[in-house]
C-alpha positions in Angstrom: 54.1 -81.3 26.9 51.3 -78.9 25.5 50.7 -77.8 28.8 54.1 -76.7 29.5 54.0 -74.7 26.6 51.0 -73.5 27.3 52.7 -72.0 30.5 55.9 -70.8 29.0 53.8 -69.2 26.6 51.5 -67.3 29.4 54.6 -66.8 31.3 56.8 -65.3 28.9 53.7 -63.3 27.2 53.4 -61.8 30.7 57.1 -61.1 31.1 56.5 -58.9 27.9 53.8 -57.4 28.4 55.4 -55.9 31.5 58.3 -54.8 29.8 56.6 -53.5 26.5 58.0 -50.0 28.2 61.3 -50.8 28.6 61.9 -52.5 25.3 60.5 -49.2 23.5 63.0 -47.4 25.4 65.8 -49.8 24.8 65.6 -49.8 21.6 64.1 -45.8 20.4 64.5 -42.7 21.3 62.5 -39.3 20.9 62.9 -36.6 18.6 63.3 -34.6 21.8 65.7 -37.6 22.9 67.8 -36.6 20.3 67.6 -33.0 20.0 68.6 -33.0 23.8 71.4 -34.9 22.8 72.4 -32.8 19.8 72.0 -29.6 21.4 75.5 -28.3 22.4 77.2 -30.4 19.6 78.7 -28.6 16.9 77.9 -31.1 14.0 74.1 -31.7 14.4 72.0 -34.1 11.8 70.4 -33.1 9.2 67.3 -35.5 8.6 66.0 -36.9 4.9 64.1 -38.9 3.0 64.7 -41.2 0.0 62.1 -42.9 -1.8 62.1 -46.2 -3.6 59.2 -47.6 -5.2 56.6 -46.9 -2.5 59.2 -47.1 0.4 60.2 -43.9 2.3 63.7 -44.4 4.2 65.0 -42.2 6.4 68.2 -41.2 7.1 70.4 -38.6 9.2 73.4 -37.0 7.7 76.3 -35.8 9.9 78.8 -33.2 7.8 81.5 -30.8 7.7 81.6 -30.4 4.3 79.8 -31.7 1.4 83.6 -32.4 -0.2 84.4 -35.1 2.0 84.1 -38.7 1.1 80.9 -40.8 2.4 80.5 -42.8 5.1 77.6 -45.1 5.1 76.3 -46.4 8.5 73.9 -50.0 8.1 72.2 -51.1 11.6 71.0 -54.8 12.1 67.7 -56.1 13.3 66.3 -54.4 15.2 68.0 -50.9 15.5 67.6 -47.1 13.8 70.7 -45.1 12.8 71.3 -43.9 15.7 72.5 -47.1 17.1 75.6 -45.3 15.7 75.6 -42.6 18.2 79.1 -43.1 19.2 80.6 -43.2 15.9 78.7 -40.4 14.3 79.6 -38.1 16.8 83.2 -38.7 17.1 84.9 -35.7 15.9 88.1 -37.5 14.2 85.2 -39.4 11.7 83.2 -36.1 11.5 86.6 -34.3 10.0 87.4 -37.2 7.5 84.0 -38.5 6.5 80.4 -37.1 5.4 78.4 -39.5 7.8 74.9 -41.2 6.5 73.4 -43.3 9.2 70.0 -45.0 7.8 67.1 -46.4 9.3 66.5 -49.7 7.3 63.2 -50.3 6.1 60.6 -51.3 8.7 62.7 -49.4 11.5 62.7 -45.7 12.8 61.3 -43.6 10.8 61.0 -45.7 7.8 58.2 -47.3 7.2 58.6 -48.3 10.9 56.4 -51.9 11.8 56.6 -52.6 7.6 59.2 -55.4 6.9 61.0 -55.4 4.0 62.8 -59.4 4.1 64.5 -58.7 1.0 68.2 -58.1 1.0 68.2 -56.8 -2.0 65.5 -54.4 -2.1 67.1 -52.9 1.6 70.5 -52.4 -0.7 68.8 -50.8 -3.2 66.9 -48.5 -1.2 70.5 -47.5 0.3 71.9 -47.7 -3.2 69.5 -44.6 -4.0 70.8 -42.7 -0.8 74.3 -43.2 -1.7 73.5 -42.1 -5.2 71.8 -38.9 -4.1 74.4 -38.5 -0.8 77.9 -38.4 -2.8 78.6 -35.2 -3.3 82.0 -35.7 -3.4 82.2 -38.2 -6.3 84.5 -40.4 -4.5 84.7 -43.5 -3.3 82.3 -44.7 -0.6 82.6 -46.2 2.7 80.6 -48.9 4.1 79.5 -50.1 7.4 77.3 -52.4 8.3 76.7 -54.5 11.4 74.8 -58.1 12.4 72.5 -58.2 9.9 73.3 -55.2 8.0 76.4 -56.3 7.3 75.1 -58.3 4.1 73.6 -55.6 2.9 76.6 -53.5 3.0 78.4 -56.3 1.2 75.3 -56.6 -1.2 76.2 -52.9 -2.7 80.0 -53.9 -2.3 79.4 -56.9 -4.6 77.3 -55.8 -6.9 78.5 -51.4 -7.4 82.5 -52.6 -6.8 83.6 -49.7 -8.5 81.9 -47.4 -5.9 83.2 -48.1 -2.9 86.6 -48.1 -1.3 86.2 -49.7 1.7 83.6 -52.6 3.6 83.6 -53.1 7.2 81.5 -55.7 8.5 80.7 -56.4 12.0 79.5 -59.0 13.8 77.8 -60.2 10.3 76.0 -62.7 10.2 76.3 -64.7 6.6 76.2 -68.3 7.1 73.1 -69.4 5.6 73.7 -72.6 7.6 74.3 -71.0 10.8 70.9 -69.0 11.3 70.9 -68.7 15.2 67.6 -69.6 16.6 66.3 -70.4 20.3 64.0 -72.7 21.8 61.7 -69.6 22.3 61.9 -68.5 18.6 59.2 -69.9 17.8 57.1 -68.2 20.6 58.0 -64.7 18.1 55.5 -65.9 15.6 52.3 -66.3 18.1 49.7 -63.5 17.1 49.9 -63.0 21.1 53.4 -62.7 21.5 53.8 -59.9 18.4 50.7 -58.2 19.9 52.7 -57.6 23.0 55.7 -56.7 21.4 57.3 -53.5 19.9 56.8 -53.2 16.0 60.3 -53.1 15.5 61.0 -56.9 17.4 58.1 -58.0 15.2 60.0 -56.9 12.0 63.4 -58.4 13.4 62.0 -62.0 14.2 60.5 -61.5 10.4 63.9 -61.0 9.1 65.4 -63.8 11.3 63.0 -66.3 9.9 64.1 -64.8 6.2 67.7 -64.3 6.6 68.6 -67.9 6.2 66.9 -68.2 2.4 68.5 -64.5 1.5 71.8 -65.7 2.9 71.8 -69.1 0.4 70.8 -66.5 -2.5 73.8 -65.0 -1.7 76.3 -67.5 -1.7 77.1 -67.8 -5.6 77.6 -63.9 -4.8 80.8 -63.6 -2.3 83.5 -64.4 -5.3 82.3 -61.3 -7.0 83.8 -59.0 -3.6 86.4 -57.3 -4.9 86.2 -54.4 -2.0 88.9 -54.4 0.4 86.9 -55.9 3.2 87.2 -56.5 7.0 85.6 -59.0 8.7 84.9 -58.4 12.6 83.9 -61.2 15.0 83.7 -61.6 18.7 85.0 -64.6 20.7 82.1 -64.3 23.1 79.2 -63.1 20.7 75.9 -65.0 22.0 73.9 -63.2 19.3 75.9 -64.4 15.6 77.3 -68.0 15.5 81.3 -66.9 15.2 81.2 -69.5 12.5 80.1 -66.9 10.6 84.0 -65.5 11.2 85.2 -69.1 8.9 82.3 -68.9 6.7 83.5 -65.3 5.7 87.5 -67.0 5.1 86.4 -69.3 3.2 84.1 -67.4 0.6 85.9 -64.1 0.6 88.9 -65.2 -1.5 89.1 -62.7 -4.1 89.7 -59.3 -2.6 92.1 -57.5 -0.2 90.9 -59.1 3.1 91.2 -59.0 7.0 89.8 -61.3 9.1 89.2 -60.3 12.9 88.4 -62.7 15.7 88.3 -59.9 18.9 88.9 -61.8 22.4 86.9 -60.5 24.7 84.1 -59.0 23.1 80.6 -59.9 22.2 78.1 -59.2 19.9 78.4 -55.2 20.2 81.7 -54.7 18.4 80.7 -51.0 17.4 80.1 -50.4 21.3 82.6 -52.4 23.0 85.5 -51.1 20.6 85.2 -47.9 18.6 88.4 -47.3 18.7 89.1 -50.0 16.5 86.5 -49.9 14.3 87.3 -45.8 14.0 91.4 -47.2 13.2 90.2 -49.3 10.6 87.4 -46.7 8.7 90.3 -43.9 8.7 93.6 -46.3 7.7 94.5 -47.0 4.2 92.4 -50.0 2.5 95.2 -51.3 1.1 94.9 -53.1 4.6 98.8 -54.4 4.1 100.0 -51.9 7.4 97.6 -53.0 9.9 99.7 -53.2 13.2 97.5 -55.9 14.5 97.9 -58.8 11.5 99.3 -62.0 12.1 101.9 -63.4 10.2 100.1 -65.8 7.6 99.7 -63.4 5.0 98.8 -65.4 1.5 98.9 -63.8 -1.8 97.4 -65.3 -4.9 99.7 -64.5 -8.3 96.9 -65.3 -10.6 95.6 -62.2 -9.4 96.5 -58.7 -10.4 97.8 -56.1 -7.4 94.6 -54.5 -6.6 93.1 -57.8 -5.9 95.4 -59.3 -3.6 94.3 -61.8 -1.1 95.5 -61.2 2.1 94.4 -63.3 5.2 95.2 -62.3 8.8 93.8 -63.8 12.0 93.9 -61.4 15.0 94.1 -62.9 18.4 94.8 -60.0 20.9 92.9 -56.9 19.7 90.1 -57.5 22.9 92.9 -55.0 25.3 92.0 -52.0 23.1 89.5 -49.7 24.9 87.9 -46.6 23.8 
């Protein structure tokens, strides 16, 4: 037996260490990457840097105008704001929304290789963003995806009179449902991280982590009172979709929508924008969505504002871009 691991250790650290390329270029791109990218757009980002503590985050801003409410963009692990690309550049957002796409601590440009395991203190760093990014004085927007998406609702729970609107996708919550591999272990070898990028060392980090944040967490979900959707795909290999009942069950006490997409994976934000765009720009009262099913639930021991609705939607995997 300790010979075969022995092998699937050499074989695998071999594997990466020929692909160490490729995964930096999956996963990052260039400041000249991105200027090429940006340079016949009409809305370019503007690039900054908040500070908490001794943490640097950075951050790109996408605007029209300084009057328009904020849209706050939160990748998972790994990932750098412009994982976002497709929704920060779509011109319907761009005329509704001032966009802020972040780099979590320990990715991109902040602190980039430095973990920060702490749901919390990531919130709070995009707390202080938000704080210096809301110009407007309204309401905010959130977004977050995988594991981002407890962070978003972290700031939703905790700041509920900030924020208008959470969207999480493909979250993963369920402190019970931590997805791990018969290879995880392999992520904690000294060799292994030596041959990987930085930013896959800082994800597996988090992945070992996220299952203790997660059960801080749970006393916390009652306290949501931001109209919330809740995005799961059918074939995700990447989040448990019982992270999709988990949310049912422990969301209660807000305006809610619950999607399970068919046909569609882990990368909700890539697979369907259109959707995700449809549901940033429609009212959060949630009640007009053309896609809900029928078993709406209301609870009259709650006032209007926090009205529990529940919708399961079965077909949205047709919609394209």
């Amino acid at each position: 037996m300790k010979n075969f691991v022995l092998i699937a250790l050499l074989f695998i650290s071999s594997l990466l260490l020929f692909s160490r390329c490729f995964l930096l270029n999956g996963y990052m791109k260039s400041d000249a990457e991105l200027d090429e990218h940006y340079q016949n757009s009409a809305v370019k980002p503007v690039y900054k840097e908040s500070i908490l503590s001794d943490r640097k985050q950075h951050y790109a801003v996408l605007s029209k105008s300084d009057t328009l409410p904020l849209l706050v963009m939160v990748h998972g692990a790994p990932g750098a704001w412009y994982g976002y690309l497709n929704l920060t550049d779509d011109s319907i957002l761009q005329e509704h929304f001032k966009i802020v796409a972040v780099d979590r601590l320990g990715y991109g440009k902040s602190g980039y290789g430095k973990e920060e395991l702490s749901i919390e203190t990531q919130a709070k760093a995009i707390k202080k963003i938000i704080d210096k990014e809301n110009t407007s004085h309204k309401k905010v927007y959130l977004l977050g995806r995988s594991y981002g998406a407890p962070i978003t609702a972290w700031l939703a729970i905790n700041h509920p009179e900030q924020f208008e609107k959470l969207v999480m996708v493909s979250p993963v919550i369920d402190p019970d449902k931590e997805k791990f591999y018969w290879f995880s272990d392999l992520g904690k070898s000294s060799l292994v991280q030596w041959m990987l990028p930085d930013l896959l060392n800082v994800a597996t980090k988090e992945k070992f982590a996220h299952q203790q944040e997660m059960k801080k967490m749970l006393p916390k979900w009652e306290n949501l009172c931001t109209p919330t959707y809740v995005l799961v795909g059918e074939d995700d290999n990447v989040a448990d979709t019982a992270n999709y009942s988990f949310a049912k069950k422990h969301i209660t006490n807000c305006t809610a929508v619950f999607m399970k997409l068919k046909h569609t994976g882990h990368r909700i934000t890539q697979e369907q924008p259109a959707l995700i765009k449809e549901l940033l720009l429609q009212t959060p009262s949630c009640q007009d969505k053309p896609y809900m099913a029928a078993n709406k639930k209301s609870n009259s021991n709650m006032s209007s504002q926090k009205t529990q609705l529940k919708s399961e939607v079965a077909e949205i995997g047709r919609m394209k871009n």
